[in-house]
BALOBA-1460 file (C-alpha; in Angstrom, 3 decimals):
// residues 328
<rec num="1" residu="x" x="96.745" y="59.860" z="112.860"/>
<rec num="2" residu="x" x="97.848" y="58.416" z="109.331"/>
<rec num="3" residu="x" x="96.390" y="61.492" z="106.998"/>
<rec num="4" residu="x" x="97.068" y="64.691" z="107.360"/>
<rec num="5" residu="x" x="93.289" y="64.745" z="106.119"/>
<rec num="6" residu="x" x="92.496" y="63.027" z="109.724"/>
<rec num="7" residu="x" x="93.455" y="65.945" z="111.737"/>
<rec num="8" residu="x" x="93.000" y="63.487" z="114.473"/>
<rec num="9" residu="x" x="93.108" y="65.349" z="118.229"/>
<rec num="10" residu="x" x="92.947" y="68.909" z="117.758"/>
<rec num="11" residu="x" x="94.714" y="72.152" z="119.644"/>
<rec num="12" residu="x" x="93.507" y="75.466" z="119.187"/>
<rec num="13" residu="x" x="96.266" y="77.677" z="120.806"/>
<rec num="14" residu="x" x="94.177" y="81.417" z="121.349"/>
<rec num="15" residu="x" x="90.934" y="79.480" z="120.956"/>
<rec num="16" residu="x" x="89.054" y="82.791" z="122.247"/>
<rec num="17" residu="x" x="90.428" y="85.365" z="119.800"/>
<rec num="18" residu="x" x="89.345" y="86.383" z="116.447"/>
<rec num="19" residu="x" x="91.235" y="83.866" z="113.938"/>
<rec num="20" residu="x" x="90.948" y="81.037" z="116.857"/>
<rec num="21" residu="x" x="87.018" y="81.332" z="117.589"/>
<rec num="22" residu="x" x="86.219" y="81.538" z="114.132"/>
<rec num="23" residu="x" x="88.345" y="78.401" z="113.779"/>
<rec num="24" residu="x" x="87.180" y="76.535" z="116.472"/>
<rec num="25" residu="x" x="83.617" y="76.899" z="115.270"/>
<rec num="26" residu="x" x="84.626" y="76.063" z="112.004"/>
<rec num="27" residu="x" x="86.235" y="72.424" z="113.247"/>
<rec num="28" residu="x" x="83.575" y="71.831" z="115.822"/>
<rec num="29" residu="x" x="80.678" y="71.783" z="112.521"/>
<rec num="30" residu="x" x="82.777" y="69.720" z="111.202"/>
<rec num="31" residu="x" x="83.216" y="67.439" z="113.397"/>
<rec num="32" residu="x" x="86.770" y="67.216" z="113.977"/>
<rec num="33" residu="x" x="88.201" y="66.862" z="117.072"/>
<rec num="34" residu="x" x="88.130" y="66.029" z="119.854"/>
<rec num="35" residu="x" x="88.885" y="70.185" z="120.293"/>
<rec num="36" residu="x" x="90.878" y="71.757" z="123.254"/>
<rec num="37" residu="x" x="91.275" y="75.538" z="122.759"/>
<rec num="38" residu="x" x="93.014" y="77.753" z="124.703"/>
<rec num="39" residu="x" x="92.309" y="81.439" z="125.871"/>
<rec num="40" residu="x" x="94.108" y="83.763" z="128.586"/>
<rec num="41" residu="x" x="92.242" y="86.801" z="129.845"/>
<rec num="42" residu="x" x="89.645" y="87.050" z="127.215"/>
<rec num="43" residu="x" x="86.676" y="84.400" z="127.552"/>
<rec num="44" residu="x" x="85.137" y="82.661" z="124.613"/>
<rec num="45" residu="x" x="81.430" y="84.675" z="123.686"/>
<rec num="46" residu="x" x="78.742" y="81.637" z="122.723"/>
<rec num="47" residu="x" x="81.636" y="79.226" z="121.956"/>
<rec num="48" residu="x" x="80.375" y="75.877" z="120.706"/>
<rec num="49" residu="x" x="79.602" y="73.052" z="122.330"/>
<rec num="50" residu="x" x="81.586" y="69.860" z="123.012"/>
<rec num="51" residu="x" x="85.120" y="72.159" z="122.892"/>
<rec num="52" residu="x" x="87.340" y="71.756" z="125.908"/>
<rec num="53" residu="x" x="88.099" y="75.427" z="126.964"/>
<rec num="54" residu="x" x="91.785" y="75.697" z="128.843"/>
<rec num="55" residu="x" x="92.725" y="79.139" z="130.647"/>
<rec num="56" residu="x" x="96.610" y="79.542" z="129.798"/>
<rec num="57" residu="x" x="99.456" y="81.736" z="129.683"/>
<rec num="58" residu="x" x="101.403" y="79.932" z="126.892"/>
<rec num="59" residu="x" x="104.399" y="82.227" z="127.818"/>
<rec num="60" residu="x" x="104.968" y="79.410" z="130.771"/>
<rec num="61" residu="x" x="106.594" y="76.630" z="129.290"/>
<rec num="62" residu="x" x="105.237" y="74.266" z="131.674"/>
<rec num="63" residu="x" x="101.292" y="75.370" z="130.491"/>
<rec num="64" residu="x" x="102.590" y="74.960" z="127.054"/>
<rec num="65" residu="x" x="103.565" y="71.069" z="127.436"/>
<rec num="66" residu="x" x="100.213" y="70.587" z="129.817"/>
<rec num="67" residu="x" x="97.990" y="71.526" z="126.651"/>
<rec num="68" residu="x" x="99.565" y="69.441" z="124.104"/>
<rec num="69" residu="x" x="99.496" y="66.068" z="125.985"/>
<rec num="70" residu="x" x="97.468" y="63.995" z="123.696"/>
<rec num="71" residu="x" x="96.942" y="66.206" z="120.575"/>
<rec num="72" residu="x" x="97.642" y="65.283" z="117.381"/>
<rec num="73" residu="x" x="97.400" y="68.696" z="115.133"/>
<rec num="74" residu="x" x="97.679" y="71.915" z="116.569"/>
<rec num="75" residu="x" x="96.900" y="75.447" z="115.367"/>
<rec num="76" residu="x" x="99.135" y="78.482" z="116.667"/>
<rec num="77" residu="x" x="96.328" y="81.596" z="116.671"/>
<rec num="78" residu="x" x="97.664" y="82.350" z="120.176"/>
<rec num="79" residu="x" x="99.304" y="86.424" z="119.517"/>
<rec num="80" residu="x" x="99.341" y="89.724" z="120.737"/>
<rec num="81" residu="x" x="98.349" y="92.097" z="118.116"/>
<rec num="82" residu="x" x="97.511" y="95.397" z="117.577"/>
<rec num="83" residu="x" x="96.918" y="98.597" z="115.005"/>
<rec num="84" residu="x" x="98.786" y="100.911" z="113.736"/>
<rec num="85" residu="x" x="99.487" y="103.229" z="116.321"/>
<rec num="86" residu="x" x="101.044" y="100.569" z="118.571"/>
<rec num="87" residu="x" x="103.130" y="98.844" z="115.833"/>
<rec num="88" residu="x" x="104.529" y="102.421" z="114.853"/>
<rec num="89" residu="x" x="104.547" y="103.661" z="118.374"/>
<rec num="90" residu="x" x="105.883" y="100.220" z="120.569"/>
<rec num="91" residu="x" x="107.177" y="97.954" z="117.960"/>
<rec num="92" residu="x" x="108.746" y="95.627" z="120.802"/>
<rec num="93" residu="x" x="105.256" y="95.018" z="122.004"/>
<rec num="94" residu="x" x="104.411" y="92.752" z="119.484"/>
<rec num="95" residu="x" x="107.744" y="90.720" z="119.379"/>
<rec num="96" residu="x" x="108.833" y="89.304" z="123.437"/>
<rec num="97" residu="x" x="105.295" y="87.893" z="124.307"/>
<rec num="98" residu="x" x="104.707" y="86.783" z="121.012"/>
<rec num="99" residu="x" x="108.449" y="84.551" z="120.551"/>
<rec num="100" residu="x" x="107.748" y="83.085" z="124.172"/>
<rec num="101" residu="x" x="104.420" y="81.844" z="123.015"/>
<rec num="102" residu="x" x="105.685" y="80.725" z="119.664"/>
<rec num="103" residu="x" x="108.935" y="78.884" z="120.625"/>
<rec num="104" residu="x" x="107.936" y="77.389" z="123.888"/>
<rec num="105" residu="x" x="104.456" y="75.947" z="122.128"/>
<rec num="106" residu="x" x="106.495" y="74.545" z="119.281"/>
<rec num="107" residu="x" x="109.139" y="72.949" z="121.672"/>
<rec num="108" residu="x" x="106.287" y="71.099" z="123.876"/>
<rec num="109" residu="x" x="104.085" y="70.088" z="120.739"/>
<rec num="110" residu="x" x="107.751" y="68.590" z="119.142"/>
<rec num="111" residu="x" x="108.641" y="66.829" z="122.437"/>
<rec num="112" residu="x" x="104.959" y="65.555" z="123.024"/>
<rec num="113" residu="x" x="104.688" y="63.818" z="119.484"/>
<rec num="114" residu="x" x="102.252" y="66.326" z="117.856"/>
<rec num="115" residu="x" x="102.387" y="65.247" z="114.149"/>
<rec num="116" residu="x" x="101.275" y="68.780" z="112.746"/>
<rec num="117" residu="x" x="101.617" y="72.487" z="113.330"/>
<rec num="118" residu="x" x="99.475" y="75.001" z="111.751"/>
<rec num="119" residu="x" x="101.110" y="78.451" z="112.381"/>
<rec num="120" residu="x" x="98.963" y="81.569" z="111.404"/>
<rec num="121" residu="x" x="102.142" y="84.117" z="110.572"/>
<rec num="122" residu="x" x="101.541" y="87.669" z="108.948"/>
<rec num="123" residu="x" x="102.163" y="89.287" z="105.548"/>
<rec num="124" residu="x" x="104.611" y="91.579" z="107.719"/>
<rec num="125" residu="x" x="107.019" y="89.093" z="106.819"/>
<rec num="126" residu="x" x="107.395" y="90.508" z="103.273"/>
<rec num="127" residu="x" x="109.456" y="92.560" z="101.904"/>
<rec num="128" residu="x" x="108.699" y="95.981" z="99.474"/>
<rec num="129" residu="x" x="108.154" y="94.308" z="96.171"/>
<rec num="130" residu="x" x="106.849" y="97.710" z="95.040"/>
<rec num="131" residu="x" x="103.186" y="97.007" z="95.008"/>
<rec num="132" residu="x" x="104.317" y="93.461" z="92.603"/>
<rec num="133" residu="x" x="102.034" y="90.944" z="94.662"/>
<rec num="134" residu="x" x="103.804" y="88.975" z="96.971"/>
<rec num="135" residu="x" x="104.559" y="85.225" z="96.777"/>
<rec num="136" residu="x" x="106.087" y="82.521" z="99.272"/>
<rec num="137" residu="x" x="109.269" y="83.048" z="97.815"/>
<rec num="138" residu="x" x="109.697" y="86.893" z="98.203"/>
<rec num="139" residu="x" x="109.534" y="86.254" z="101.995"/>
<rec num="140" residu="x" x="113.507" y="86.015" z="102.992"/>
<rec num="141" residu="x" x="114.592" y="88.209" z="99.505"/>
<rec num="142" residu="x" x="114.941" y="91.342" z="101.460"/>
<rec num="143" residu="x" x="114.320" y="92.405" z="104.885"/>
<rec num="144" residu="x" x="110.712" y="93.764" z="105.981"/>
<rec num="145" residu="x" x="109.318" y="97.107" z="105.451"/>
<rec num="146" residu="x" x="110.540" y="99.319" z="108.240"/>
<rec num="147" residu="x" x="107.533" y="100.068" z="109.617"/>
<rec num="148" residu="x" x="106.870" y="96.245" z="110.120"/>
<rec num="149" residu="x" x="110.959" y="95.628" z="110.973"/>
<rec num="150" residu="x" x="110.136" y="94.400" z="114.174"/>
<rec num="151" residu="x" x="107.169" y="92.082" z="114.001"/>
<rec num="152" residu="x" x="108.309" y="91.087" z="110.623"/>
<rec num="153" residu="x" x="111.720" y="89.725" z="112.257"/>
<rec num="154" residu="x" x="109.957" y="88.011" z="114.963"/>
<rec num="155" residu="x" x="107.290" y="86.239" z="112.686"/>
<rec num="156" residu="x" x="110.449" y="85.368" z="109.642"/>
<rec num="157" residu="x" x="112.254" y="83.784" z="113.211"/>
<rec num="158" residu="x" x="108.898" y="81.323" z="114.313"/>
<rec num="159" residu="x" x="108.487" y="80.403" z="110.433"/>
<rec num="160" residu="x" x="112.446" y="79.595" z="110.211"/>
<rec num="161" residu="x" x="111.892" y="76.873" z="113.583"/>
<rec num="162" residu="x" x="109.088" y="75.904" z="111.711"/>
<rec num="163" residu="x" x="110.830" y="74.484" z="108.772"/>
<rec num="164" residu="x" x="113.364" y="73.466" z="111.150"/>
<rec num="165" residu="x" x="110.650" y="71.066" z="112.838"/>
<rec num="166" residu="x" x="109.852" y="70.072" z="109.267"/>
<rec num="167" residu="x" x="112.810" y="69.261" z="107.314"/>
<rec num="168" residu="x" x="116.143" y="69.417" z="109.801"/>
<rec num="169" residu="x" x="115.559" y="67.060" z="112.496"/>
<rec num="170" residu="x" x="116.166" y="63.715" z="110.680"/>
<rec num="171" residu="x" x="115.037" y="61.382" z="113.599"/>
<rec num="172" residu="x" x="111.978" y="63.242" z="114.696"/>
<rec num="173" residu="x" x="110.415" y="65.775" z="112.222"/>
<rec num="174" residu="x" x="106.990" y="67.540" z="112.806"/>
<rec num="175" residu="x" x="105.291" y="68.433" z="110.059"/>
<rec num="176" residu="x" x="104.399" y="72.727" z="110.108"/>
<rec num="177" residu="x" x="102.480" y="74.828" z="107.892"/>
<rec num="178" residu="x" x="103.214" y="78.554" z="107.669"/>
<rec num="179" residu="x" x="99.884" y="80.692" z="106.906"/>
<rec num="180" residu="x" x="100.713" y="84.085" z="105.730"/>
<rec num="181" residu="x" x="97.173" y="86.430" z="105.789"/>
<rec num="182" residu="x" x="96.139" y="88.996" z="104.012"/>
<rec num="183" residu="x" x="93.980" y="91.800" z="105.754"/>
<rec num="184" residu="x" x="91.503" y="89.079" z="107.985"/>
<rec num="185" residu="x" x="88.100" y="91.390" z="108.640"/>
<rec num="186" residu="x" x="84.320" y="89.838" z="109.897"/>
<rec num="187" residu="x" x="82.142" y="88.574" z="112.883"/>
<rec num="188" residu="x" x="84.684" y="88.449" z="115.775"/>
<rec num="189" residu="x" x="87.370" y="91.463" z="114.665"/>
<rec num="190" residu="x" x="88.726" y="93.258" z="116.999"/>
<rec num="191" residu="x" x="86.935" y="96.510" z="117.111"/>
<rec num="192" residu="x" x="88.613" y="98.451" z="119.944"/>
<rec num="193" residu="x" x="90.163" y="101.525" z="118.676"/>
<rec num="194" residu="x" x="93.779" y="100.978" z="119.905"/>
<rec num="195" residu="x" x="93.430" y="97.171" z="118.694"/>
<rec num="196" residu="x" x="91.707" y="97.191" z="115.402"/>
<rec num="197" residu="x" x="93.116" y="97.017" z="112.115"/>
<rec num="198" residu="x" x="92.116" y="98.869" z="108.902"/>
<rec num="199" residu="x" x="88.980" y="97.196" z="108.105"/>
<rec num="200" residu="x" x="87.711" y="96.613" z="111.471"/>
<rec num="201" residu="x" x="88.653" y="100.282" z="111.968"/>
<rec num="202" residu="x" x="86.355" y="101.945" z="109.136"/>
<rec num="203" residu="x" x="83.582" y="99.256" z="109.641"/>
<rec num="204" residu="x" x="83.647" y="100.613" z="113.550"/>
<rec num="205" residu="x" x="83.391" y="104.688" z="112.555"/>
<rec num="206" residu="x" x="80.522" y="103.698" z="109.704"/>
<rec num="207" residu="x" x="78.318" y="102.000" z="112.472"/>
<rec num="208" residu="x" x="78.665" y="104.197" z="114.876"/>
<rec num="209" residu="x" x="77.559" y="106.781" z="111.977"/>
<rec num="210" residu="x" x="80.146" y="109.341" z="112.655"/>
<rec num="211" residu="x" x="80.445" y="112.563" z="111.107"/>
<rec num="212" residu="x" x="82.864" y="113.850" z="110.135"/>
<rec num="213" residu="x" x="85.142" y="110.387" z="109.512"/>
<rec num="214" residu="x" x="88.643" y="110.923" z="109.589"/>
<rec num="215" residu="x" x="90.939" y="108.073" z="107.807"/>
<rec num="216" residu="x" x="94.359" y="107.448" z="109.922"/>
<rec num="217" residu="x" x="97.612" y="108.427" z="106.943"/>
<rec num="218" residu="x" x="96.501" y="109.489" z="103.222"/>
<rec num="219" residu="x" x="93.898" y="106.671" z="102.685"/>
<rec num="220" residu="x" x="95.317" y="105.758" z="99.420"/>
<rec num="221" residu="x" x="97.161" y="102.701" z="101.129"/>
<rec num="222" residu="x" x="95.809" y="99.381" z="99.666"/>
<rec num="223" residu="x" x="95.234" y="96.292" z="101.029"/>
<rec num="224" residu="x" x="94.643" y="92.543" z="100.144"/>
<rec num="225" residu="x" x="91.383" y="92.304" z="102.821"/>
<rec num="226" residu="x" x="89.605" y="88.675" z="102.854"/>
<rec num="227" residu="x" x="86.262" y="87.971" z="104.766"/>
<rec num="228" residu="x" x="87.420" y="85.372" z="108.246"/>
<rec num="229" residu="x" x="85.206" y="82.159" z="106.621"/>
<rec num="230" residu="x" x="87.082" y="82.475" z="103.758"/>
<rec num="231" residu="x" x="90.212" y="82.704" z="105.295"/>
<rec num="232" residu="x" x="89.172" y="79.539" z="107.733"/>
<rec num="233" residu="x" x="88.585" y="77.677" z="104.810"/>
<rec num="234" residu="x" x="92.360" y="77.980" z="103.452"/>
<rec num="235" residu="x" x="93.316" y="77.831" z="106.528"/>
<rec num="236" residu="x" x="91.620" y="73.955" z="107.109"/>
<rec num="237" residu="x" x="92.542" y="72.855" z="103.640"/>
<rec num="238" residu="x" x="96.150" y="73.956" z="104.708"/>
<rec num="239" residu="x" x="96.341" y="71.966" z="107.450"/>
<rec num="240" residu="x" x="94.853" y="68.793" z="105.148"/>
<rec num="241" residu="x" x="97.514" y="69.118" z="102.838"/>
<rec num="242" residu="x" x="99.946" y="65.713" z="102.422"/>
<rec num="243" residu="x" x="103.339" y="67.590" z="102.713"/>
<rec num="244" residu="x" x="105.528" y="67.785" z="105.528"/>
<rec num="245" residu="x" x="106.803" y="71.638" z="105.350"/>
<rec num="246" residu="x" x="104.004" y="74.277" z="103.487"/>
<rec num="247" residu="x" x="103.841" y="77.897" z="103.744"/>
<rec num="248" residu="x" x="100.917" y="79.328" z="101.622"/>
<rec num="249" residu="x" x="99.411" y="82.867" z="101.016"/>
<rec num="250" residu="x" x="95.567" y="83.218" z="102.316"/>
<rec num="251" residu="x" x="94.215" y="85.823" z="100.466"/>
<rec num="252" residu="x" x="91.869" y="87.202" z="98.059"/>
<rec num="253" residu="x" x="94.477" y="88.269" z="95.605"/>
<rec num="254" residu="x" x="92.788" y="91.895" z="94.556"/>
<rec num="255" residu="x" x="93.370" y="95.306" z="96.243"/>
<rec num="256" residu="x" x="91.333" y="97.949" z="97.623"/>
<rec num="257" residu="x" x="92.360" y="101.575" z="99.107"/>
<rec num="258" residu="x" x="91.541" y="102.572" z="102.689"/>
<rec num="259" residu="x" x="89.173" y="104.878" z="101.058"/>
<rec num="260" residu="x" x="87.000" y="102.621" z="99.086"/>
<rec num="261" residu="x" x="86.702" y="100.022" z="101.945"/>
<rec num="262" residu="x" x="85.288" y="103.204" z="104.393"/>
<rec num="263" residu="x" x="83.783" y="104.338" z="101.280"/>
<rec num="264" residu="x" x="81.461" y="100.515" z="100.845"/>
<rec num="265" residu="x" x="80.948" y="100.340" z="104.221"/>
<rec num="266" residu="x" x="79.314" y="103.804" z="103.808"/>
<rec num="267" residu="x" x="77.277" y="102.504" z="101.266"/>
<rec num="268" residu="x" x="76.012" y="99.117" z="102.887"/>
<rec num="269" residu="x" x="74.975" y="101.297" z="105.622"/>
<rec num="270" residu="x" x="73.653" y="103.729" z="103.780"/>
<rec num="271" residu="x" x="75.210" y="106.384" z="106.022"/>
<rec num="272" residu="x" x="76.141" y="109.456" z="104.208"/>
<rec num="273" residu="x" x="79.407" y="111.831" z="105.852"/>
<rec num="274" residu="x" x="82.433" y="113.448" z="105.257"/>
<rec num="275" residu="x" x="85.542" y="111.880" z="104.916"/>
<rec num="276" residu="x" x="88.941" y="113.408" z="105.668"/>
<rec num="277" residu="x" x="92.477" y="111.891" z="105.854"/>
<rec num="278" residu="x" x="95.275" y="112.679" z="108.203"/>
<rec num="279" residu="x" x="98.773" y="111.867" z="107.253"/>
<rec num="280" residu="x" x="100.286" y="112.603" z="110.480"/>
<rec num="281" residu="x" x="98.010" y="109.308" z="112.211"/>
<rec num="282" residu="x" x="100.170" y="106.464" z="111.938"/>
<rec num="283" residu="x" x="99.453" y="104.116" z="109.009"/>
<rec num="284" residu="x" x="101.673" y="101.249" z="108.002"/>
<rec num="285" residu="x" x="102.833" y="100.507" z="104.394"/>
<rec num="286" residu="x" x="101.508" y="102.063" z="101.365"/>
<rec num="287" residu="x" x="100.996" y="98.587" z="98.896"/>
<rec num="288" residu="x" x="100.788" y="95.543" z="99.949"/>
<rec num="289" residu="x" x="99.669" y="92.695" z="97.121"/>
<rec num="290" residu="x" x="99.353" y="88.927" z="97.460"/>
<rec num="291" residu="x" x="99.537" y="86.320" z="94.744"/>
<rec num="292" residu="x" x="97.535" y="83.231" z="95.295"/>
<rec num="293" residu="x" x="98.021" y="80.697" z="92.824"/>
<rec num="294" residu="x" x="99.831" y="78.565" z="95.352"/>
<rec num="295" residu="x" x="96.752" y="78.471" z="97.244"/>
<rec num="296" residu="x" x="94.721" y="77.764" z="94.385"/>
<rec num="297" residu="x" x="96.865" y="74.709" z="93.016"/>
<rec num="298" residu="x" x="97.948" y="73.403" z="96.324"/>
<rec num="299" residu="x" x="94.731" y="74.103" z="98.228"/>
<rec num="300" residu="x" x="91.959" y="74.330" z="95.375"/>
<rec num="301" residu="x" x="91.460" y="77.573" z="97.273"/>
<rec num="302" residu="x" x="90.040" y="80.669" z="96.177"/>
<rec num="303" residu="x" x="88.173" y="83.457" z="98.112"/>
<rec num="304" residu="x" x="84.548" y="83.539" z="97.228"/>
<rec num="305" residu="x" x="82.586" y="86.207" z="99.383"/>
<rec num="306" residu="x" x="82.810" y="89.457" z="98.110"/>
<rec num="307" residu="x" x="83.165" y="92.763" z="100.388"/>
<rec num="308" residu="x" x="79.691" y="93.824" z="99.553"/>
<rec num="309" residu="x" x="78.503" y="90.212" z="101.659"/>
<rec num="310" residu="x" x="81.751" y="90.306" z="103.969"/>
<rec num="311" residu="x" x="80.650" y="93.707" z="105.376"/>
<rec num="312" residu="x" x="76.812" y="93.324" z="105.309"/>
<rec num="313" residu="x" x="77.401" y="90.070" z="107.813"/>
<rec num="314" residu="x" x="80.420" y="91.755" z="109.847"/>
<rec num="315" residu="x" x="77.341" y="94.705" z="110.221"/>
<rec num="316" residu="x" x="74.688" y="92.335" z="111.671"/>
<rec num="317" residu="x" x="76.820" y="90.656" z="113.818"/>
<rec num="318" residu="x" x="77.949" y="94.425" z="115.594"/>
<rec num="319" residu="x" x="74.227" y="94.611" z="115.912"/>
<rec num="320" residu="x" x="73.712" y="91.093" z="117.770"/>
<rec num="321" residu="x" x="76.381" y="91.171" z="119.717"/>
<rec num="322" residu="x" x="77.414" y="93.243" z="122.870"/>
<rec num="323" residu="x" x="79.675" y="95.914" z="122.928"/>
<rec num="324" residu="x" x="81.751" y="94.894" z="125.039"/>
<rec num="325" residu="x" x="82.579" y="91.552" z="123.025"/>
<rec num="326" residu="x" x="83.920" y="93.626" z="120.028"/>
<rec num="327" residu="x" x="85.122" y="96.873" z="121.931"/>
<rec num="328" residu="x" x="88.671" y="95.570" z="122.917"/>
């Protein structure tokens, strides 16, 4: 592989999950590859063809240097993630299986010659800028928010080996990218109460056309939330971009309360019912902004579907696919 535009051989570490299978579909119409994709206990639903499909535990570092032999570019999905409730409630759940994964998939793709690492990281990693939108920079200015202290250590700890692949191994540097995401929602979202973040959460209560609907917090949090294609796409033109160390905001750069995303996924659905909010349910952090202009002058990148579209396609594809695909 000469170009990072070639991405030549391609791994998609937790090829099964949301981020991964949108990804993987993504790359396969595009004809990159060849594609090897990982999952670990949940199968891929309708996966494309032509993909080689790996069961692995990438918390074994021996599986981890098995599925990198021959790959050129890989793309980190693989995580265990959750809502709310279990980032509140069992913080350290999120931080041990996911720095196993991380580290020892970093270490084999170094010591097997990979030329490029795509790592999909979280906007956990930021500090409280007070509702100021985030950029790259503000990432290492202060510590997390408490709420996220945990998984926000963790990520800041796989981004720092990142650059360290990058720019501190004179003799043998691997090129990483660092993709920090806004509030990822569409076909393929985890939907499973205990699992799904805000998004997924309200789209779930709309279609199953409860009444009343109760909103986990006050519902005046507000999010960055970005429909997954969009999100693939800066993720792809990431991984094309001719630098050796990038980390880069994927977002849509404009906010929206808990209340007006339930509140538009009412409306698509045309399902009328009242709304209460509970501040003793767990919610995370009140603001959280993201400024994109990095992604729009390194990238060209800016989100184009709006929430209207984003929902109305996340809706049919509840409808066309089985529950237990999305209930998990």
């Amino acid at each position: 592989m000469t170009s990072f535009e070639d991405m030549g051989a391609v791994l998609v570490a937790g090829g099964s999950g949301f981020l991964g299978s949108n990804l993987v579909a993504r790359l396969a119409r595009d004809g990159v590859g060849p594609i090897r994709a990982t999952w670990r206990s949940r199968q891929p639903h309708d996966p494309p063809a032509g993909v080689e499909w790996v069961q692995a535990d990438l918390r074994d570092a021996a599986v981890c240097e098995r599925v990198v032999q021959g790959i050129d570019t890989v793309f980190l999905c693989a995580a265990h993630t959750s809502g709310a409730a279990v980032i509140t409630g069992s913080p350290l759940s999120h931080v041990t299986p996911n720095v196993l994964i991380n580290t020892l998939l970093l270490e084999a793709a170094h010591n097997a010659g990979v030329k490029r690492v795509v790592f999909l990281s979280t906007g956990s990693v930021y500090p409280d800028t007070k509702g100021v939108p985030v950029k790259e920079e503000d990432a290492f200015s202060a510590p997390p928010f408490d709420t996220y202290f945990a998984v926000g250590w963790m990520k800041r700890y796989t981004e720092t080996l990142c650059r360290t692949y990058a720019e501190k191994i004179p003799k043998a540097p691997m090129s990483t990218v660092v993709i920090r995401p806004a509030n990822v929602y569409g076909p393929g979202d985890k939907f499973g109460w205990k699992t799904s973040h805000v998004t997924a959460a309200q789209i779930r209560k709309v279609f199953e056309r409860q009444n009343p609907i109760e909103v986990w917090g006050t519902g005046k949090d507000v999010r960055d939330v970005i429909f997954v294609d969009d999100f693939i796409e800066g993720v792809v033109r990431a991984a094309r971009v001719a630098k050796p160390y990038l980390e880069v905001n994927i977002a849509s750069g404009t906010g929206i309360t808990v209340l007006d995303i339930l509140h538009k996924a009412m409306e698509i659905e045309g399902h009328e019912a009242e709304v209460y909010c509970d501040p003793t349910k767990p919610s995370t952090v009140p603001i959280l902004l993201f400024e994109t202009g990095r992604a729009q002058t390194e990238l060209g990148f800016t989100a184009k579907t709006s929430l209207a579209e984003g929902m109305e396609r996340t809706f049919a594809w509840l409808r066309a696919t089985p529950q237990s695909v999305w209930d998990r």
